[in-house]
Backbone bond lengths (Angstrom), bond angles and torsions (degrees), N, CA, C in turn:
res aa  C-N    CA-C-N  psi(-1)  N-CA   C-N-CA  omega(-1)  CA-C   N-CA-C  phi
1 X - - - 1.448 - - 1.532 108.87 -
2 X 1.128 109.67 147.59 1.653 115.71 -169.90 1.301 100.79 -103.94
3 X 1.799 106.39 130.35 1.646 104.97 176.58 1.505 119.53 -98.86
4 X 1.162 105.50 129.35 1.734 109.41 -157.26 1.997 102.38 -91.12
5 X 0.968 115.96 84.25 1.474 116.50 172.48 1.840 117.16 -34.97
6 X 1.647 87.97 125.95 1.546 94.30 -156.98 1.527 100.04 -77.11
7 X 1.029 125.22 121.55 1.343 131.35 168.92 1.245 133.05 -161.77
8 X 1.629 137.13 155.46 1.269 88.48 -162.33 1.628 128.69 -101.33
9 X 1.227 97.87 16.82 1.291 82.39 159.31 1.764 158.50 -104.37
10 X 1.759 85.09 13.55 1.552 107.60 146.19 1.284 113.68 -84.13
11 X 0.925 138.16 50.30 1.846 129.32 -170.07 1.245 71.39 -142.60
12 X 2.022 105.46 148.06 1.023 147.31 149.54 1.814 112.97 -43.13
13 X 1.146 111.74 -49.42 1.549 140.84 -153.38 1.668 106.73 -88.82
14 X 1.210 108.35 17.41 1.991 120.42 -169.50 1.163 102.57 -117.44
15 X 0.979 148.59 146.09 1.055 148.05 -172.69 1.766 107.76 -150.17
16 X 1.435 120.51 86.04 1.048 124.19 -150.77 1.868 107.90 -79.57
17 X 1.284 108.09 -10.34 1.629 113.69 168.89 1.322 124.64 -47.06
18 X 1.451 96.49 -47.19 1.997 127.12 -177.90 1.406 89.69 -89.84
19 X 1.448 127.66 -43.47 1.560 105.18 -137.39 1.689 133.55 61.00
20 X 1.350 95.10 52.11 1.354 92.46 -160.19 1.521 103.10 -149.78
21 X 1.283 142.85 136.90 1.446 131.26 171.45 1.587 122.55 -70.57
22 X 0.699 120.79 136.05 1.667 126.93 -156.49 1.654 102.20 -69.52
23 X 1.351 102.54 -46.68 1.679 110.11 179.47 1.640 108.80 -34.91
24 X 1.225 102.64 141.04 1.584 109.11 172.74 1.297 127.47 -106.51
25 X 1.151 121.68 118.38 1.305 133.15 -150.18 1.849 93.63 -104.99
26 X 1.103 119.53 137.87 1.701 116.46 -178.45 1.593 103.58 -140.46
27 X 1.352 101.72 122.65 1.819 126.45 -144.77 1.205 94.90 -124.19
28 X 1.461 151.70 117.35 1.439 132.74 169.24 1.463 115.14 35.93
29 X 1.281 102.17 53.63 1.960 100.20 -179.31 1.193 133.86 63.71
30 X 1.650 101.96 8.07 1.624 103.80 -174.76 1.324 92.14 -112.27
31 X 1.618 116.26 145.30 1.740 106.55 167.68 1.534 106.65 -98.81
32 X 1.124 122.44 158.75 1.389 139.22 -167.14 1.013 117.14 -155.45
33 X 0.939 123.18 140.19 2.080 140.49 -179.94 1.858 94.45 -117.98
34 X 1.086 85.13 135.73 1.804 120.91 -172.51 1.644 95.52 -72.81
35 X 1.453 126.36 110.89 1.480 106.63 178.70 1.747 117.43 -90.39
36 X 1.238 129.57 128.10 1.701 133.37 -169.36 1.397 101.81 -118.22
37 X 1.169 91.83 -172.39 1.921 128.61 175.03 0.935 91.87 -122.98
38 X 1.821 113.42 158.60 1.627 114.61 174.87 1.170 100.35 -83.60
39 X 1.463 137.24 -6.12 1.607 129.08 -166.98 1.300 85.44 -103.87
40 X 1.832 148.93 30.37 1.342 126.29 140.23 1.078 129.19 -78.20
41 X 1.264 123.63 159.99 1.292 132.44 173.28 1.631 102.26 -63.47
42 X 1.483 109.90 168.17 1.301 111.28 175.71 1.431 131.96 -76.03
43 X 1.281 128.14 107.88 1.793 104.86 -144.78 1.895 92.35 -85.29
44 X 0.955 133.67 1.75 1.478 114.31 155.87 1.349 134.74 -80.28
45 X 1.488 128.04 -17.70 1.015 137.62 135.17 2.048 130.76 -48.01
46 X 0.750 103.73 -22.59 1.527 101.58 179.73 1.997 117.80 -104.71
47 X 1.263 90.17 160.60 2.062 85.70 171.60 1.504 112.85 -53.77
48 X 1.256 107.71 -161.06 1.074 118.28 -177.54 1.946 102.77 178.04
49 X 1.477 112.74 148.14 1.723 114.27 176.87 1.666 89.75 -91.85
50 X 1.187 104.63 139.62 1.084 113.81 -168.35 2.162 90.80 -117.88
51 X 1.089 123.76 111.51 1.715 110.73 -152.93 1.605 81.59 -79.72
52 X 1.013 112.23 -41.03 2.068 110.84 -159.75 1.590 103.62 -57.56
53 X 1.396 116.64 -35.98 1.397 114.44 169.31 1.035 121.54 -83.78
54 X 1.373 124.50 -49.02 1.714 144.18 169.30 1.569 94.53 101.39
55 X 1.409 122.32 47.62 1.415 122.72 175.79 1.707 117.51 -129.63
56 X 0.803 106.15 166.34 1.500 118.43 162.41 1.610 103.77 -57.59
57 X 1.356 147.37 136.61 1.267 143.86 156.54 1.606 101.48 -125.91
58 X 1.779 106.13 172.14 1.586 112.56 169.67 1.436 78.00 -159.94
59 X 1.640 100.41 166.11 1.445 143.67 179.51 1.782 108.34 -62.42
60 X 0.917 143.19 7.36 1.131 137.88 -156.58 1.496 109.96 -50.08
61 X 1.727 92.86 -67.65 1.436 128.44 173.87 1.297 115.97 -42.71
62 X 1.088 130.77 -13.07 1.642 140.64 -179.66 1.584 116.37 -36.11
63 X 1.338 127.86 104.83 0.979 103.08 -153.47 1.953 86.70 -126.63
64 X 1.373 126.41 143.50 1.632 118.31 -172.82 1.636 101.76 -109.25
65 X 1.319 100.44 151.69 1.407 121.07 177.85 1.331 105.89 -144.10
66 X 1.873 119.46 122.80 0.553 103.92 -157.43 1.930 103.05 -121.79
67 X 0.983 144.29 109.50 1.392 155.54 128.97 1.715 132.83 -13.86
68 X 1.458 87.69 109.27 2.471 81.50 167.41 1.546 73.72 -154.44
69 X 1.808 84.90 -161.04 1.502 110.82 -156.78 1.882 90.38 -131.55
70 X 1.111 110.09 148.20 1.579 104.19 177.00 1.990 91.90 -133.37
71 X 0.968 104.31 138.42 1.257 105.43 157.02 1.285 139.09 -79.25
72 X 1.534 152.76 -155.90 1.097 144.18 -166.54 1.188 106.00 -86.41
73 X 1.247 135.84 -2.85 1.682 135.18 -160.00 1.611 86.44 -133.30
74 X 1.558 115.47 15.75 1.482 89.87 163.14 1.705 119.22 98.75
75 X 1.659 112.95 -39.00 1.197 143.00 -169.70 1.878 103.85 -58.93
76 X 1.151 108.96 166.22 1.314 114.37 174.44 1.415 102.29 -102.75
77 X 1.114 116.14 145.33 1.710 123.52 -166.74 1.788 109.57 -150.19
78 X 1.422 88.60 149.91 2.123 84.88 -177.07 2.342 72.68 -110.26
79 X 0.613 103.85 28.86 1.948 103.16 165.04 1.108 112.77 -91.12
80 X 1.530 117.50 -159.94 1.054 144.48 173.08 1.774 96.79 -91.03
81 X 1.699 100.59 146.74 1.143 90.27 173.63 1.665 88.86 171.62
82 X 1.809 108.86 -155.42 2.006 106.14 174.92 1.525 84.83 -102.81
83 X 1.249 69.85 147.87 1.803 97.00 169.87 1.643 118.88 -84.98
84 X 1.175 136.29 135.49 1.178 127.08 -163.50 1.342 99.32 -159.27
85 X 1.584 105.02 128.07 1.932 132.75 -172.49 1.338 102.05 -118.43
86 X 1.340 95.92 129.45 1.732 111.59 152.04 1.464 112.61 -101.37
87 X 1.088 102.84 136.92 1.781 105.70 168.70 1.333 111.28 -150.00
88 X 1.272 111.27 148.61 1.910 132.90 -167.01 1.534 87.26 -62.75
89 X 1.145 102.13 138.29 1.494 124.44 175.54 1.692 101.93 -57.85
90 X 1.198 128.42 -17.77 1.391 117.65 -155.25 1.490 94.80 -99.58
91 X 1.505 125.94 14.02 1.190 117.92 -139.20 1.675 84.28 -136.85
92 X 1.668 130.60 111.11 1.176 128.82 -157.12 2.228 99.46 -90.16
93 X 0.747 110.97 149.11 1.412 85.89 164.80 1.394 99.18 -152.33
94 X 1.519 134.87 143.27 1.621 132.63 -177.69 1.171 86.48 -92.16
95 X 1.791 105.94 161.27 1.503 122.83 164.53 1.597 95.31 -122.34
C-alpha cells in the first residue's frame, strides 16, 4: 500500500487558486477557510494553543454538518430555494 504524505497539497480539500483549504471553519458566525501552502502539513490533524483555555487542543471533536439549497422539485440548486441541514445526531442544536 502506498503512503500518501499528508499535506495539503495532495488533499482533495486545497484549493490552490485561493490557497486556502476548502473546509469551513465557523468562528463567531463567520465562516472561514484556513489559508495554506500545498507543502503544509494538514492543519486538522495537528494541536493547536487554544488562548481561551491556555492549552494544547486537536481536532478530534470535529464534528460535520452538512448544508445546500433544494429547489421546489426537491433538486439541489446553487438558486434560490429551502435551505436544508444535516447534522450528527450527537450534535444538539435549539431552533
Amino acid at each position: 500500500m502506498k503512503n500518501i504524505k499528508r499535506i495539503c497539497g495532495n488533499c482533495k480539500l486545497y484549493d490552490p487558486s485561493q490557497n486556502q483549504c476548502s473546509v469551513i471553519v465557523i468562528h463567531e458566525g463567520q465562516k472561514l477557510n484556513i489559508p495554506v501552502d500545498a507543502e503544509d502539513d494538514c492543519f486538522f490533524e495537528q494541536e493547536y494553543f487554544d488562548p481561551t483555555t491556555k492549552a494544547m487542543e486537536n481536532f478530534n471533536e470535529i464534528k460535520e454538518i452538512k448544508m445546500w439549497v433544494e429547489d421546489e422539485a426537491g433538486n439541489k440548486t446553487s438558486g434560490n430555494g429551502v435551505v436544508k441541514i444535516e447534522v450528527p445526531d450527537e450534535i444538539d442544536i435549539e431552533n
